[in-house]
LUMLUMLUM-661619 format. One record per residue (C-alpha): x, y, z; residue in three letters. Coordinates in Angstrom, 3 decimals. Example, Ala and Ser with C-alpha at 12.3 -4.5 7.8 and 13.67 -1.06 7.14 Angstrom:
BEGIN
+----------+----------+----------+------+
:        X :        Y :        Z : rest :
+----------+----------+----------+------+
:   12.300 :   -4.500 :    7.800 :  ALA :
:   13.670 :   -1.060 :    7.140 :  SER :
+----------+----------+----------+------+
// end
This chain:
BEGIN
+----------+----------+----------+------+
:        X :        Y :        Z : rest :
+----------+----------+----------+------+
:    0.000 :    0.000 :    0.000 :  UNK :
:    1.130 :    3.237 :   -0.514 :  UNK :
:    0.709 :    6.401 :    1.428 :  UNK :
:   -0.778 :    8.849 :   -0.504 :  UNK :
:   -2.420 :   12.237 :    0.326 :  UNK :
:   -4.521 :   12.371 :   -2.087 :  UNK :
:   -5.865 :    8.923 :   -1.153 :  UNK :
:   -6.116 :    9.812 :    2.643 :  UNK :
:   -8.676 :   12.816 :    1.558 :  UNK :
:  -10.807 :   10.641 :   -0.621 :  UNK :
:  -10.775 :    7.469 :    2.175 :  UNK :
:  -12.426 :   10.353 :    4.566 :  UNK :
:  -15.299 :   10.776 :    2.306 :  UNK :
:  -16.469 :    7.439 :    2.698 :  UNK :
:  -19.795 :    6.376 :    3.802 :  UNK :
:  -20.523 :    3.306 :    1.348 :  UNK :
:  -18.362 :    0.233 :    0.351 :  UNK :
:  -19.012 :   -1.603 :   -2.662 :  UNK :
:  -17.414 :   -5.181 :   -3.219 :  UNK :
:  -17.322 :   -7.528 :   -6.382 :  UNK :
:  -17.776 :  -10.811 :   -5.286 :  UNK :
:  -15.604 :  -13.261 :   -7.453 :  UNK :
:  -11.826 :  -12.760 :   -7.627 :  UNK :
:  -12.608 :  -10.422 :   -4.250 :  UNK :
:  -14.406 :  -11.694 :   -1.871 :  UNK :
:  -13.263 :  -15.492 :   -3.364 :  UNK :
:  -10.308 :  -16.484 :   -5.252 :  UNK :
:  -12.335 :  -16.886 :   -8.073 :  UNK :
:  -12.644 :  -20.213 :   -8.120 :  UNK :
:  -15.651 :  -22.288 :   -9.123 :  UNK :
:  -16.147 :  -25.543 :   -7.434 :  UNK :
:  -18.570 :  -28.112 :   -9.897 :  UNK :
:  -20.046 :  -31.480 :   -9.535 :  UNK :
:  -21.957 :  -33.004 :  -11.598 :  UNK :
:  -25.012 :  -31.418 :  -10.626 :  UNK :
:  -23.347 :  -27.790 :  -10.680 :  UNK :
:  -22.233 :  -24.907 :   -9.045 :  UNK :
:  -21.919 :  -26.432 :   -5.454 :  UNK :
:  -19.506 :  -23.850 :   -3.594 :  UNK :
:  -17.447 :  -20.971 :   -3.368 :  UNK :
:  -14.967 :  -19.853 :   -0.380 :  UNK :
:  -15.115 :  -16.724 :    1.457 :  UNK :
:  -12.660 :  -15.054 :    3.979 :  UNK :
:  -14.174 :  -14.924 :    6.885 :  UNK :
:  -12.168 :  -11.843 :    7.486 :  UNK :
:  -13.936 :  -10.349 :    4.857 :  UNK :
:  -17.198 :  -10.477 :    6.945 :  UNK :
:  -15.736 :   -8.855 :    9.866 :  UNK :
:  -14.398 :   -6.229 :    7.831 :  UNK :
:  -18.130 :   -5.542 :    6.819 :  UNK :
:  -19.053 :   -5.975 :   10.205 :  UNK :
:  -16.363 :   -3.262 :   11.513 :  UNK :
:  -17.247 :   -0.834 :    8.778 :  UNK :
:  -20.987 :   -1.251 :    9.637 :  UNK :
:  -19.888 :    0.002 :   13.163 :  UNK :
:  -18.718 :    3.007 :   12.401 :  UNK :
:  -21.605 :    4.178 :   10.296 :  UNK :
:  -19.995 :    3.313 :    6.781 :  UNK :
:  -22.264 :    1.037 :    4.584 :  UNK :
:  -21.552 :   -1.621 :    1.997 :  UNK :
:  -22.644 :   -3.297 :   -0.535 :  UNK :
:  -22.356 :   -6.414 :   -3.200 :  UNK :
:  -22.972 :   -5.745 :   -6.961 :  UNK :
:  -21.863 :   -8.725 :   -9.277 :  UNK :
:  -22.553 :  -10.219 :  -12.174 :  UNK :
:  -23.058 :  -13.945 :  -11.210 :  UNK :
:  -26.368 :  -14.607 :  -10.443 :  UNK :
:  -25.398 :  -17.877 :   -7.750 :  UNK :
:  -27.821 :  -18.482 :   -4.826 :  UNK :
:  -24.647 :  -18.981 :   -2.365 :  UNK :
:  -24.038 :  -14.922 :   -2.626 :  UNK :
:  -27.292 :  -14.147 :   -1.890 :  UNK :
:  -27.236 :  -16.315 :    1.456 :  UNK :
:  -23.604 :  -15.035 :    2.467 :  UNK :
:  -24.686 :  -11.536 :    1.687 :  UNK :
:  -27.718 :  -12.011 :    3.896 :  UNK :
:  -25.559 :  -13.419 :    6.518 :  UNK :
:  -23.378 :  -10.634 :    6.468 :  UNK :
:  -26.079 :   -8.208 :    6.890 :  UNK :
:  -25.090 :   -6.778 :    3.500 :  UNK :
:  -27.349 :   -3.263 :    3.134 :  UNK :
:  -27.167 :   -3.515 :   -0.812 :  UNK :
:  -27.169 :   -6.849 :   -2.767 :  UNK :
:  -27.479 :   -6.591 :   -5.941 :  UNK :
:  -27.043 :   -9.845 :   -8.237 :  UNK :
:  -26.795 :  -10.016 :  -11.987 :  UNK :
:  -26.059 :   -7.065 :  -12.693 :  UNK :
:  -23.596 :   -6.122 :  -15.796 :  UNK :
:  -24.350 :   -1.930 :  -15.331 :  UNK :
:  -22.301 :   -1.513 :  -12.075 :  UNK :
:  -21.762 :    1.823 :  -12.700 :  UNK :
:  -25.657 :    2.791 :  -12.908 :  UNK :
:  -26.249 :    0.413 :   -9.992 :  UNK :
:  -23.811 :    2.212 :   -7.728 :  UNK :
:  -25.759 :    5.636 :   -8.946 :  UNK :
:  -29.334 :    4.349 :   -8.049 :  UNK :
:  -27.980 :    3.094 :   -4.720 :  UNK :
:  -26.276 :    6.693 :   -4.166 :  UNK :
:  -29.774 :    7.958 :   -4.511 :  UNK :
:  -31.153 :    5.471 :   -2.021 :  UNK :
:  -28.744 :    6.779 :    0.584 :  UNK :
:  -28.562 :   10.387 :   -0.395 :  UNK :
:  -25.039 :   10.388 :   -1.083 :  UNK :
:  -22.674 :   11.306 :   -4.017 :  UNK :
:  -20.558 :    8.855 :   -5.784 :  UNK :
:  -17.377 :   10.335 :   -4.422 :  UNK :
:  -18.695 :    9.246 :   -1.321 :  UNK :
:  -18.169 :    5.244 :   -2.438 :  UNK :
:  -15.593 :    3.225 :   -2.518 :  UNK :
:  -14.968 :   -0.144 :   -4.698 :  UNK :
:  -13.309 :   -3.023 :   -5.440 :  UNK :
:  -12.595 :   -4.989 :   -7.981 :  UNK :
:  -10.508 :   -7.121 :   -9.915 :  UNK :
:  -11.848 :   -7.376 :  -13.915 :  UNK :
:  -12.644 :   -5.785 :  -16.868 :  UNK :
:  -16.180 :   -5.855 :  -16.207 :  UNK :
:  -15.286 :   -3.347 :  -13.508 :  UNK :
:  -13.892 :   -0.661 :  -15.351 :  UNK :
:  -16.620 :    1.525 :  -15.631 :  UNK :
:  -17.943 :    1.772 :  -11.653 :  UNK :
:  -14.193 :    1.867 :  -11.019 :  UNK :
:  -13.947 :    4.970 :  -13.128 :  UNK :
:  -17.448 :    6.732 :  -11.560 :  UNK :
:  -16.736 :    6.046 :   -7.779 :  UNK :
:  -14.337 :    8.306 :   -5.060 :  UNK :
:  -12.297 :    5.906 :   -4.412 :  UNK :
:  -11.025 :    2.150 :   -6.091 :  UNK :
:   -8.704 :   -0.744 :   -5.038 :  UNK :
:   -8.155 :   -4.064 :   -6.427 :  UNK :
:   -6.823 :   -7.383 :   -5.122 :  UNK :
:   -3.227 :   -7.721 :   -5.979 :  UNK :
:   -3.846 :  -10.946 :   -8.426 :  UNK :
:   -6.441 :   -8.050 :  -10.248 :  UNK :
:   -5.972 :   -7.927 :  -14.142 :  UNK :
:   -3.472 :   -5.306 :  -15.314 :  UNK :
:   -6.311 :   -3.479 :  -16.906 :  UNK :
:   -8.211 :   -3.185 :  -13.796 :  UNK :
:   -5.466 :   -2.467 :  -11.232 :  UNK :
:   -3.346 :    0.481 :  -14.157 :  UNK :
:   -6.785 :    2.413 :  -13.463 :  UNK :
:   -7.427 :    1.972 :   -9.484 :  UNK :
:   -6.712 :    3.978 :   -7.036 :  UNK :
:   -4.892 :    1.705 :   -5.076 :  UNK :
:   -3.556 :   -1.852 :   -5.572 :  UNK :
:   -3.448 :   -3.689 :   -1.932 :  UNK :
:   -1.562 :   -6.331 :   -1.392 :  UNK :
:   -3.294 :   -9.157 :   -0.436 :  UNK :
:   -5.156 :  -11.543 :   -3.267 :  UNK :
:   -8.769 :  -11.982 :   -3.676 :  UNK :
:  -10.246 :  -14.018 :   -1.665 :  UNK :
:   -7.527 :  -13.720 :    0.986 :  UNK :
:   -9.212 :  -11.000 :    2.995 :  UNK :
:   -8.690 :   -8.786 :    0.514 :  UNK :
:  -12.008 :   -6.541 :    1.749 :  UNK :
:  -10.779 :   -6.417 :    5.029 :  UNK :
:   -7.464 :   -4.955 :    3.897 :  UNK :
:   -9.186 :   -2.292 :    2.513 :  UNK :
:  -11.872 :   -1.782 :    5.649 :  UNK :
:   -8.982 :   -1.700 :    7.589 :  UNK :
:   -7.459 :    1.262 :    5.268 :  UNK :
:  -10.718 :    2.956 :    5.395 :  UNK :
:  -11.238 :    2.783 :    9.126 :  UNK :
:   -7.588 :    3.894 :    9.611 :  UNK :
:   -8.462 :    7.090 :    7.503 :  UNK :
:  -11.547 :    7.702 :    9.546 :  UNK :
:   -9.316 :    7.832 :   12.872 :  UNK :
:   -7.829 :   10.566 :   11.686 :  UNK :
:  -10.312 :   12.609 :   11.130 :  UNK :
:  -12.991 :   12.273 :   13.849 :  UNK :
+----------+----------+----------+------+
// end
């Protein structure tokens, strides 16, 4: 991680975290039998990094693409306050839930780790990816952490986020 100025001012503007699921909050592996799509592995790491954010008054959210029953349930378990499944306009997601909240896109954060990423990345206040990210993805974030998806990546960057907050309040 770096330590950049600039980043510390737009980590204190905060007040909604927005996650990709696969390749972030799992390594991006599928695990198939027969029948299907059976599993995926989260951090649980991750969830207390929701859970800490949550805390301190800072929301999150899920918006993917894949459509699998097992996000819904973790996200439910995790108290998630916006999940949002199946959905290829990120970008225009993120905007509606802004609304919801009452808040301005500089006041969100994301990660994510592929191309289909690029364009909330690029609306958003503040972006990281997971270190294994694809080159197109992490040339355009604002910060590359170091851990790998599904390694507690989130919670590296809750951790960052709540760090920032400190320092203000």
């Amino acid at each position: 991680m770096t330590k950049n100025d600039n980043n510390s001012e737009k980590l204190k503007k905060i007040k909604l975290v927005i996650t990709d699921v696969d390749g972030v909050l799992t390594d991006g592996g599928l695990y198939y039998t027969s029948e299907g799509l059976v599993m995926k592995k989260f951090n649980v790491k991750d969830g207390m990094g929701m859970r800490l954010l949550r805390e301190r008054g800072i929301k999150n959210g899920i918006i993917t693409t894949d459509t699998s029953e097992l996000i819904r349930i973790r996200g439910e378990r995790l108290k998630v306050d916006h999940l949002y499944l199946g959905v290829w306009d990120k970008e225009n997601k993120m905007k509606e839930i802004c609304e919801i909240e009452n808040i301005l896109p500089e006041n969100v954060a994301f990660i994510g780790d592929d191309v289909n990423d690029i364009g909330i990345i690029n609306e958003v206040g503040f972006s990281a990816s997971p270190n294994d990210a694809v080159d197109e993805v992490k040339n355009i974030v604002d910060l590359v952490l170091t851990k790998k998806g599904g390694e507690g990546v989130y919670r590296e960057f809750s951790d960052l986020i709540l760090k920032n907050l400190e320092t203000v309040r």
